[in-house]
N, C-alpha and C positions, 0 to 999 in steps of 0.2 A: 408753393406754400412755404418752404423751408428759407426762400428769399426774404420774403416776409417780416420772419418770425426773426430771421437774423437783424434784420434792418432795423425791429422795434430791440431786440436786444442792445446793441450799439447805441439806440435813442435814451433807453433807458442808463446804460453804463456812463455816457459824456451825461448826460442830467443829472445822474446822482453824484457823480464828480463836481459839475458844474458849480451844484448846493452846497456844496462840503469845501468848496474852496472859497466862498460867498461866505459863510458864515462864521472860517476862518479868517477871513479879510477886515470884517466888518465886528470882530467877536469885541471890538472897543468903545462899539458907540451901540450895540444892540442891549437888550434887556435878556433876564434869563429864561423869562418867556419867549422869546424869538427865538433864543437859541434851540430850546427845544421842540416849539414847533420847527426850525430846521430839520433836524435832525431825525424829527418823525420822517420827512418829505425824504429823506435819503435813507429810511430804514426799507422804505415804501420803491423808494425805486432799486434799492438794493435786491428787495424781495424780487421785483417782476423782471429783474436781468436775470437773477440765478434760476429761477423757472424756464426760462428759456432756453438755457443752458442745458436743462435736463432735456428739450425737443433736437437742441443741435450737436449733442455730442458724439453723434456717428458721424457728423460731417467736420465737426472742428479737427478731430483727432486724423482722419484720413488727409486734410488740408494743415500742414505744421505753419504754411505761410498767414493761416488766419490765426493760428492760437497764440502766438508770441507775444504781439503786441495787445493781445486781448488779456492774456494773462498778466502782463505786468501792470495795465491798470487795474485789473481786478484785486493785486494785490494793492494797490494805490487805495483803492475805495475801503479794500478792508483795516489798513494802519487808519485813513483820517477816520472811521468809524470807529473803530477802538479806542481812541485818541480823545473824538470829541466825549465818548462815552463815558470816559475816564475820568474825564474836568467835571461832569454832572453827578459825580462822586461823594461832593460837600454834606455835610452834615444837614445844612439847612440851604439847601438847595432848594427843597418845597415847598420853605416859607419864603422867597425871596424871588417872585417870579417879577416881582418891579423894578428891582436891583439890578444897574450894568451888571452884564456877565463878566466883565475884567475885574469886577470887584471880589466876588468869589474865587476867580482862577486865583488870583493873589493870594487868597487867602485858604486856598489846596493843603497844603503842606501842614499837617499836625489834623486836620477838620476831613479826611475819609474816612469815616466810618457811618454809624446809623443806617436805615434804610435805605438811603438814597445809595450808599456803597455796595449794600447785598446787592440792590438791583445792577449797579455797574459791573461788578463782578462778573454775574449772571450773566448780563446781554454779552459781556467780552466772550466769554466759556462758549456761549451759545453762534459768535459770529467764525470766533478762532476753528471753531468743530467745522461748521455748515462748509467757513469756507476751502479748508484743509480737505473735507471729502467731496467737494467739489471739483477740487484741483488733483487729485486725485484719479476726479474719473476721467479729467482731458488728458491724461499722460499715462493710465491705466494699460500695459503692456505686457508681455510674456512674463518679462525677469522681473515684472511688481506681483504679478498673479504667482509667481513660484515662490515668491520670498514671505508674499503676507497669507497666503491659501496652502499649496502643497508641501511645501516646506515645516510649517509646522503641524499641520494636519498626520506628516509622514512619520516626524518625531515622536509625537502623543500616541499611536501605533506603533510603533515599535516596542517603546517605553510599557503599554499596555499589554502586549505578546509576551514579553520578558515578566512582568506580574504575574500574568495569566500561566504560565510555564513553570515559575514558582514556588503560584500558590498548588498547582496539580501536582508538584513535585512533595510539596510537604502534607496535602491532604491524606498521603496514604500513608505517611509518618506520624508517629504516637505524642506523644507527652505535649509542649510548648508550643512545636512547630505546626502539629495539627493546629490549635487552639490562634496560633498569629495568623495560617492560611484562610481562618474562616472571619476572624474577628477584624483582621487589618486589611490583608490584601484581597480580600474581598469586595470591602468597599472600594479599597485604591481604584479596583481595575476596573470598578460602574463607575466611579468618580471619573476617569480619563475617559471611560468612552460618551457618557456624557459631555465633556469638554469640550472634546473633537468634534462633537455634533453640532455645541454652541456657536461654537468658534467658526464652523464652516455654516451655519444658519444665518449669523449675524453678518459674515461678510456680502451673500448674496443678496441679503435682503438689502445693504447698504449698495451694493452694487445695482439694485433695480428702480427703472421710473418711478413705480409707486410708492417706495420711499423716499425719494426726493418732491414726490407731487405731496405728501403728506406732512415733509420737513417742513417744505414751502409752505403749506397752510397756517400749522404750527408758526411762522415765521411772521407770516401776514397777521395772525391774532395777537401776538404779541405787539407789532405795531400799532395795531387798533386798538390795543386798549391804554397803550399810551398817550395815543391821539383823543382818545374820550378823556383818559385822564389830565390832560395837560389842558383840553378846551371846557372842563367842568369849574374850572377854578373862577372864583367871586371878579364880575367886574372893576370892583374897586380897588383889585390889583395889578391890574393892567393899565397903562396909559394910552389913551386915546379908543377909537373904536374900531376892532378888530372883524367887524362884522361887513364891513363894507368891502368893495369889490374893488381890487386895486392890480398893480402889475404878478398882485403873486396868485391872483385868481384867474386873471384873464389867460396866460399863460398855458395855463396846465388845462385848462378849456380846449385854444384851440391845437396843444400838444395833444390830447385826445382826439380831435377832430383829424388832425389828417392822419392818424393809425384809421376811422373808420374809412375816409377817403382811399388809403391804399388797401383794405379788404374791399371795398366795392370798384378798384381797379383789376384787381385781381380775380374777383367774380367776373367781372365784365369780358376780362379778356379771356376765361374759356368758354364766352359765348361767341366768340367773331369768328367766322365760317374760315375754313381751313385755307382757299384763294380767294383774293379778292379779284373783281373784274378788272379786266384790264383797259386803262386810257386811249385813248384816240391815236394817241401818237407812239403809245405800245406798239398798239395792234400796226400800226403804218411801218412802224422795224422790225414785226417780225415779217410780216409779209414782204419786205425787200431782202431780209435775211433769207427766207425760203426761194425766192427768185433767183438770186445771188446763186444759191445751193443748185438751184435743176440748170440754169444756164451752165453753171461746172458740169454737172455731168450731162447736160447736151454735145458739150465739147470735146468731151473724153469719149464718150459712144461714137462721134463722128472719126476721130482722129483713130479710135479702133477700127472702124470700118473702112476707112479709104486702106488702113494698113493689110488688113485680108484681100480689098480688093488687088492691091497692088502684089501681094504675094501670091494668090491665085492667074494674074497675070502671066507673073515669070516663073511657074512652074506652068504654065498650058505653052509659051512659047518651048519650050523646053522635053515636048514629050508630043506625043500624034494623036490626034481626035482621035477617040474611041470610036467604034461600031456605033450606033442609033443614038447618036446628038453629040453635040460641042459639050467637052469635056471644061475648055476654057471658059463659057460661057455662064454654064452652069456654076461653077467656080467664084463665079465674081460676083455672083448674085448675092447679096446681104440683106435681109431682112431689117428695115429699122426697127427696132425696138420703143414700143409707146411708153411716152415721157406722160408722168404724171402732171393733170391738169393745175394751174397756179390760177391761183385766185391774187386778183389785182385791184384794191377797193375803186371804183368809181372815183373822179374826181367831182368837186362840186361847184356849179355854172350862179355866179351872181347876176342874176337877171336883169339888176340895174346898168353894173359897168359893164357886164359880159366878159372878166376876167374869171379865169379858172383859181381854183383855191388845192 
């Protein structure tokens, strides 16, 4: 399964690169509508890579040979998305979905602000964060877990004992000192262990699937309502008709299609029986291989028995018949030993020519 999931990972990573170099290629002849429906399509496959990154990252991190080159596109997809997101900054960005997009980017410089810049802002905060603790959890290690967890969890405790020690120091002191151990380092010392707890709550939780299955959703509805927002706009600022079915439909169709084709190869193949039967001309090599095998050890049991007999020989010339029978005789007698039976298939008789096969 984990095959899989990488393979659409990867699909998704080159696609959402693919888009983002597409839209930067062409950002001179496209409108500012195009632009951002791009841009949706790469927030979209941006989303369903990092998703899956939360299913592979016991294997990426144990494999340094697959993370390298994953991570340095990954940083790739996060500049051109910051980047494009940056240019859709303009003031009147909103009103000008008919207008080349190079006529805007021109005119960048003095026109971020208004709406359309909070929301740039926004999406940058929101990709710069996602991606940062993303990358994070592929390179997640001893000396990051003691530097960002134990390390300062150890400080705020210590820091809190020394309060704590203090305030019990001046509690049982009169005038001032009573009056700061209740009124200040009181609080101090719930304030720090409070912290401590935050501090070590919020890391875990960042560190577990279900906050990245949850980032991710948050991730996906954001793109969706972009995608609503940017297809709600009046036809008669669009040119031409965006409804029809062209290379940027048929595509991602059958890009869907064969992710279901490789789930239903993948089902398929823990249904196929653990051996399959063997061919005709298998079965023809093992059975000469098993022949091969008892003819060796025909030869070896023989070549042991002429040796006894021969060695029972010359120690019977060599010594006087016992009382009641031949000493030699008896001696040389060897028992063969039964050879397991080999099966040999039939051959088969063409009745027309009467050659064998």
């Amino acid at each position: 399964m984990e095959g899989l999931v990488l393979a659409l990972s990867d699909q998704q990573l080159l696609v959402g690169l693919a888009i983002l170099v597409a839209g930067f290629v062409q950002h001179c002849s496209i409108s500012v509508y195009h632009f951002s429906i791009i841009y949706d399509l790469a927030w979209f496959s941006s989303n369903t890579h990092m998703t899956t990154l939360s299913v592979l990252r016991a294997r990426l991190v144990e494999e340094p040979s697959l993370l390298k080159w994953r991570v340095s596109l990954i940083i790739l997809m996060a500049l051109f998305l910051c980047t494009g997101i940056s240019l859709e900054g303009h003031r009147d960005w909103y009103q000008s979905y008919h207008a080349p997009a190079q006529c805007l980017f021109n005119d960048l410089p003095g026109n971020f602000s208004g709406e359309p810049a909070r929301w740039s802002v926004a999406q940058v905060i929101l990709i710069v964060l996602w991606y940062s603790v993303v990358i994070s959890w592929l390179y997640y290690n001893d000396a990051l877990h003691s530097f960002f967890f134990e390390k300062p969890i150890r400080r705020v405790n210590t820091f809190q004992g020394t309060v704590h020690n203090k305030r019990c120091l001046w509690r049982t002191a009169r005038g001032v000192r009573a009056i700061t151990a209740f009124t200040i380092l009181r609080p101090v010392e719930i304030l720090l262990r409070m912290s401590a707890k935050l501090h070590a709550g919020v890391l875990t939780l960042m560190g577990s699937i279900t906050f990245g299955l949850i980032f991710d959703l948050g991730f996906f509805a954001w793109g969706l309502l972009d995608v609503i927002s940017d297809r709600s706009i009046p036809s008669s600022e669009i040119v031409g008709d965006e409804n029809k079915w062209g290379f940027g439909q048929i595509v991602p169709v059958f890009l869907l299609a064969s992710i279901v084709l490789s789930f239903k190869e993948l089902h398929t193949g823990k249904n196929l029986p653990s051996e399959l039967p063997q061919r005709p001309m298998n079965r023809l090599i093992t059975n000469c291989k098993a022949f091969t095998e008892q003819g060796a050890k025909l030869r070896k049991r023989e070549s042991r028995a002429a040796a006894q007999q021969q060695r029972g020989v010359t120690q019977g010339l060599g010594q006087s018949p016992a009382k009641g029978g031949d000493t030699s005789a008896a001696s040389s007698q060897v028992e063969p030993e039964e050879l397991e039976p080999v099966h040999i298939p039939p051959r088969r008789i063409d009745t027309e020519s009467g050659r064998r096969r």
